[in-house]
N, C-alpha and C positions, 0 to 999 in steps of 0.2 A: 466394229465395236471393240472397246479395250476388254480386258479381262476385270475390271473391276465393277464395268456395268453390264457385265454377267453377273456377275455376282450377285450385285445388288438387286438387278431384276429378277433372280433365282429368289433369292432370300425372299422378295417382297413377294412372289407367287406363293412359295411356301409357306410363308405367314396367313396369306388370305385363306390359303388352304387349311389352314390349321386353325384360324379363326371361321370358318367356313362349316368345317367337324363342329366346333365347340357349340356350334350354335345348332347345327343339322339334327346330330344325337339324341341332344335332348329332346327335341322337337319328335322327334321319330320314337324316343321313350315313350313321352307323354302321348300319341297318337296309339302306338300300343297298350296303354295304358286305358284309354278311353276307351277303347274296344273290348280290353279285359272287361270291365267296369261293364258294359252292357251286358256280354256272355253272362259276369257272376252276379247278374240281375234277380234270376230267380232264385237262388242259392242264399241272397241275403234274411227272406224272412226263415229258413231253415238255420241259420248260423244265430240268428237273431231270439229264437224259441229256442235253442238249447244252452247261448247263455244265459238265455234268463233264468230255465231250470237250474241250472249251475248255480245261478243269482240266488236262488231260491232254497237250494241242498246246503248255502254257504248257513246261512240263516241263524243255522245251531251251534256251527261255528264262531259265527261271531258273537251269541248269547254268552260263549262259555269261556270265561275270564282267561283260561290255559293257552285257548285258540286261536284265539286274536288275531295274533302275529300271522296266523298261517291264512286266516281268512282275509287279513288286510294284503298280501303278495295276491292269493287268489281274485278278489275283487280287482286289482290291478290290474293281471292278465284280464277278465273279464270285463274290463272297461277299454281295455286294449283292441279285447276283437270289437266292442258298441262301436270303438272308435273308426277303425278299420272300414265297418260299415258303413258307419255315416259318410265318411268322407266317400268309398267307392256310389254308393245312391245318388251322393250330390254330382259327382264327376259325372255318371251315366245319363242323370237327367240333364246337367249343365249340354253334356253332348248332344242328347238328343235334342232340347231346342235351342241353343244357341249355336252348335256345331265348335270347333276348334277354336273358333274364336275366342268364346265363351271360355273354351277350357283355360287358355293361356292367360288369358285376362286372370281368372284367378286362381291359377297357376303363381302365376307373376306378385298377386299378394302372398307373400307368403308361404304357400304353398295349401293351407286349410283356405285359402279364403274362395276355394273351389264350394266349398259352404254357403260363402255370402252370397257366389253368383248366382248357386241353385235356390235360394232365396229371394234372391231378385227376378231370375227366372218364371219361377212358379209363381213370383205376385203379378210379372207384369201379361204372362199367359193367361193368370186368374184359374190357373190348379190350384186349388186350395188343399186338396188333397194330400199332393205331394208336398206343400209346405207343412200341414201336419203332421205328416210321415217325420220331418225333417226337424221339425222342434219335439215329437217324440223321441227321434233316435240321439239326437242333443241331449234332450234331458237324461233318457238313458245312461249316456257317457258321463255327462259330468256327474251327475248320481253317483252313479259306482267307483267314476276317481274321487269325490269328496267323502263316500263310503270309507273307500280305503284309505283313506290319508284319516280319517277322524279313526280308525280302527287301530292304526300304526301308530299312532297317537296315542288312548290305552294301553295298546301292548307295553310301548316303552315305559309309561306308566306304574305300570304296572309291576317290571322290571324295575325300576327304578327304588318303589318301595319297597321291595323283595329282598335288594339290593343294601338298602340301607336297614334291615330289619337281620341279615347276614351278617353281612360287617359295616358296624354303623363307621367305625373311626376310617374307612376309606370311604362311604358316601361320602363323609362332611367334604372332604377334599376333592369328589370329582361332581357332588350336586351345584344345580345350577342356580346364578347368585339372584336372578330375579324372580326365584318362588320366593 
């Protein structure tokens, strides 16, 4: 054999090998991952009742004009860990009835669409249970990011005509032209 189809069969082994990784890793992530997702099973409705208290302590926060800002960042972590949750719930059930398969599948959407599968899941198991669990902790999420995004929203507001009640002659120049 010459030296150049060494070569070329080196390279092409080491490619497959390295296309081989790229594909194994993740693989082996997401299987670690699934298993996390079972273990932090019972963990979730305790992560779950203390932000809600949190959800609940924010409250006065966000009644009080000054606060806003600070309740609208906090709503965001706490919509951050609802998220967190739903998404490990859906992967731990997606695992347990449909196995890896299941996971990858929607895995592969996207990476939430681990959501849709345990959705599909649970209808075609006929848990209704778990599907309730699962548009409860939905709603949760999106709740408290629409919370905080309608919060930040005020704040700046709020800012804004503060802002222009300070110094009106630099408002006029940086307020925005479709109020």
């Amino acid at each position: 054999m010459s030296m150049s189809k060494l070569t070329f069969v080196g390279g092409a082994a080491g490619g497959f090998i390295v296309l081989l990784a790229f594909l194994v890793i993740p693989i082996m992530l997401l299987m670690g991952a699934a298993k996390f997702s079972i273990w932090v099973l019972d963990w979730i409705p305790a992560a779950l009742g203390v932000s809600t208290l949190i959800c609940l302590v924010l409250v006065p926060l966000a009644l009080i004009p000054a606060t806003r800002g600070i309740a609208a960042n906090l709503f965001a972590l706490v919509s951050l860990i609802f998220g967190v949750c739903v998404w490990l719930y859906a992967l731990a059930f997606t695992y347990i009835e449909w196995g890896m398969v299941g996971v990858l599948f929607g895995v592969v959407i996207f990476g939430v669409g681990v959501v849709l599968t345990c959705a599909l899941a649970a209808i075609f198991s006929g848990t209704w249970v778990v599907l309730g669990n699962l548009v409860f902790l939905v709603a949760l999420f999106v709740g408290a990011r629409l919370l905080s995004a309608w919060l930040a929203h005020l704040a700046e507001q709020r800012l804004l005509r503060r802002e222009m009640r300070d110094y009106p002659s630099k408002a006029i120049i940086t307020q925005d032209s479709s109020d």
